[in-house]
C-alpha positions, 0 to 999 in steps of 0.5 A, spaced: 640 869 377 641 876 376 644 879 381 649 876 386 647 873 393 649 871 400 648 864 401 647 861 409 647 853 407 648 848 413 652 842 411 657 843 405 662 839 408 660 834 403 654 831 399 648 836 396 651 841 400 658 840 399 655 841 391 649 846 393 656 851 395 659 849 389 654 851 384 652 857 388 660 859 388 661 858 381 656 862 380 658 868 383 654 868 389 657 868 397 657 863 401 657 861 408 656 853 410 657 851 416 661 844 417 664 841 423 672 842 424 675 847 424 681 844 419 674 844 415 672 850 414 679 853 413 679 848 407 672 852 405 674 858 405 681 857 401 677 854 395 674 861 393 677 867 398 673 873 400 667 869 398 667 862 401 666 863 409 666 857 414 662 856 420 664 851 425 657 849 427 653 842 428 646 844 428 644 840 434 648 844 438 641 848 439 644 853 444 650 855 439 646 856 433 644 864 435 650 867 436 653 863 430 647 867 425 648 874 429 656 873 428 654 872 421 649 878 420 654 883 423 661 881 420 659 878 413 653 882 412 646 880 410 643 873 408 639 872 402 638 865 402 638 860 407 638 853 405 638 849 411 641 843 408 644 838 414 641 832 415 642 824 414 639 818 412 637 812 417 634 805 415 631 801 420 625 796 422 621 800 427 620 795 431 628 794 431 630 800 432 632 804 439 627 811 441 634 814 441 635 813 434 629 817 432 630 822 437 637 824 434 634 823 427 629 828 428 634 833 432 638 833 426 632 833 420 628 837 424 629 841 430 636 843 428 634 846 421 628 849 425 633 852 430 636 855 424 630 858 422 628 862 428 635 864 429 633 868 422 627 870 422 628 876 427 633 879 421 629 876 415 623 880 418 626 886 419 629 886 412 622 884 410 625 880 404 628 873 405 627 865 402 627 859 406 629 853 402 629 847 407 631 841 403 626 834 404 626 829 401 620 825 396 620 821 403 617 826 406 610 825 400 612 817 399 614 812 404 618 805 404 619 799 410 625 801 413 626 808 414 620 810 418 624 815 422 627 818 416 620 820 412 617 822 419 622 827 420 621 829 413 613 829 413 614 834 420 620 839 416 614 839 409 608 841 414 613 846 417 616 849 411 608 849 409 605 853 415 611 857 415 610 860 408 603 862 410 606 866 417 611 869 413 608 872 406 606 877 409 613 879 410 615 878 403 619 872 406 618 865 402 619 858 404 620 853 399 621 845 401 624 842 396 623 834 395 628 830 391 628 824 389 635 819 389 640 824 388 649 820 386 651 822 394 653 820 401 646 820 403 646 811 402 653 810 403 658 813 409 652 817 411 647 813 413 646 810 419 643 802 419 640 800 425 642 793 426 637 786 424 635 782 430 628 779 429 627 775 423 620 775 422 622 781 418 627 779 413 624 776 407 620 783 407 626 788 409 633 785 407 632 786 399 630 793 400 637 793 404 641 789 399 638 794 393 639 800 395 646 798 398 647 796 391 644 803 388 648 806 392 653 810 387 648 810 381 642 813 382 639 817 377 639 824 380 645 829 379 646 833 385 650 839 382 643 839 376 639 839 382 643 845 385 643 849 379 635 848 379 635 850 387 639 856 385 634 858 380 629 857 385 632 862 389 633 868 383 625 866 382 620 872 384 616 867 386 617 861 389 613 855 390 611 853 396 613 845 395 618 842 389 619 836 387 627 834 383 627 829 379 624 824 375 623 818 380 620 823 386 614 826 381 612 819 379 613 817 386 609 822 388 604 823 383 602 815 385 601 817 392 596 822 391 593 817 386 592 813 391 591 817 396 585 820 392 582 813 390 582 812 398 579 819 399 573 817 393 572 809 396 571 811 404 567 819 402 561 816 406 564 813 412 568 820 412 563 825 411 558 821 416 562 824 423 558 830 421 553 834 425 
């Protein structure tokens, strides 16, 4: 990137996050990150002084968030980057799990990283100049059994991003909902939440797919701190795409949905153009 750049990225106590502040670090660039504890963030901040800032946040916290960005605008200075990074992984049969297990998902994946936005958009739209980048997921193209709440939230963050790209380019603001595929972090191990097994009519369908990505997890193919690089060039971009995908697994995964999805469009194009007038 050509210039040095403040960086605003939610989550980077650990996983993607933790190596998204890293790279951007390394590169020059400020961060503030949001984590959790405040012993967090002291510890944040001591990695890189006078360029590493911690805020104490949990993005759920919708009432918090406002002051936290205001405070951040007024004593550090403008952002340039917001990577609402913050999210976790839920598994889980529909049917076994809870109403309040969605909710909480989608709080975290989808209503705290929009809260974030809107507590933004006021100084990126006065500055006119700003870039979005929400962090997705190929199960927001893609699903499995399993995680039906973690591709909805996913599916609901990708359509955001999309039509907020189109409200916001009249403002030279750009939004780009970046989807990677498996990536060596927490996202299946300790930050995972597994909803508990209770009806056996769905274990010779589920319980492979649990096992497996157990065993996965660790050494999946993507490499968190490339797939940072590759977000740090994106933001250095003048022109960012609206959707990208990282990783070799999301593009063939994806492209095979659309595949898909094409050939469905093409068999029932009778039954779908005969609603018109």
């Amino acid at each position: 990137m050509s210039s040095s750049k403040t960086f605003f990225i939610t989550g980077v106590s650990s996983g993607f996050g933790q190596a998204l502040a890293k790279e951007a670090l390394a590169a020059g660039h400020r961060v503030i990150g949001t984590l959790r504890s405040e012993q967090a963030c002291r510890q944040f901040e001591a990695s890189q002084p006078g360029r590493a800032f911690g805020r104490l946040l949990d993005v759920t916290d919708f009432a918090a968030i406002d002051g936290v960005v205001a405070e951040t605008e007024r004593t550090i200075g403008a952002v340039d980057v917001l990577i609402n990074n913050a999210g976790y992984g839920y598994e889980g049969i529909l049917e076994e799990s809870p109403i309040e297990d969605m909710r909480r998902q989608f709080d975290v994946n989808v209503f705290g990283a929009v809260a974030v936005i809107k507590a933004f958009l006021p100084f990126f739209r006065q500055r006119r100049r700003g870039h979005i980048i929400n962090i997705t997921s190929m199960g927001g193209f893609i699903t499995m059994p399993g995680i039906a709440y973690y591709c909805g939230s996913k599916f609901a963050l990708e359509g955001i991003s999309d039509a907020l790209s189109k409200e916001l380019k009249p403002f030279n603001i750009a939004v780009t909902a970046v989807a990677p595929g498996s990536l060596r972090t927490d996202w299946a191990g300790r930050s995972m939440i597994r909803a508990a097994r209770t009806l056996a009519d769905y274990d010779a369908l589920f319980d492979p797919i649990r096992q497996a990505r157990v065993e996965k997890h660790g050494r999946q193919l993507g490499d968190p701190h490339k797939a940072a690089l590759a977000i740090l060039a994106l933001a250095g971009h003048p022109q960012p795409p609206a959707h990208l995908l990282l990783g070799s697994d999301a593009l063939a995964l994806v492209r095979d949905k659309l595949a898909a999805y094409a050939s469905d469009m093409e068999a029932w194009e009778a039954v779908t153009v005969s609603t018109d007038a």
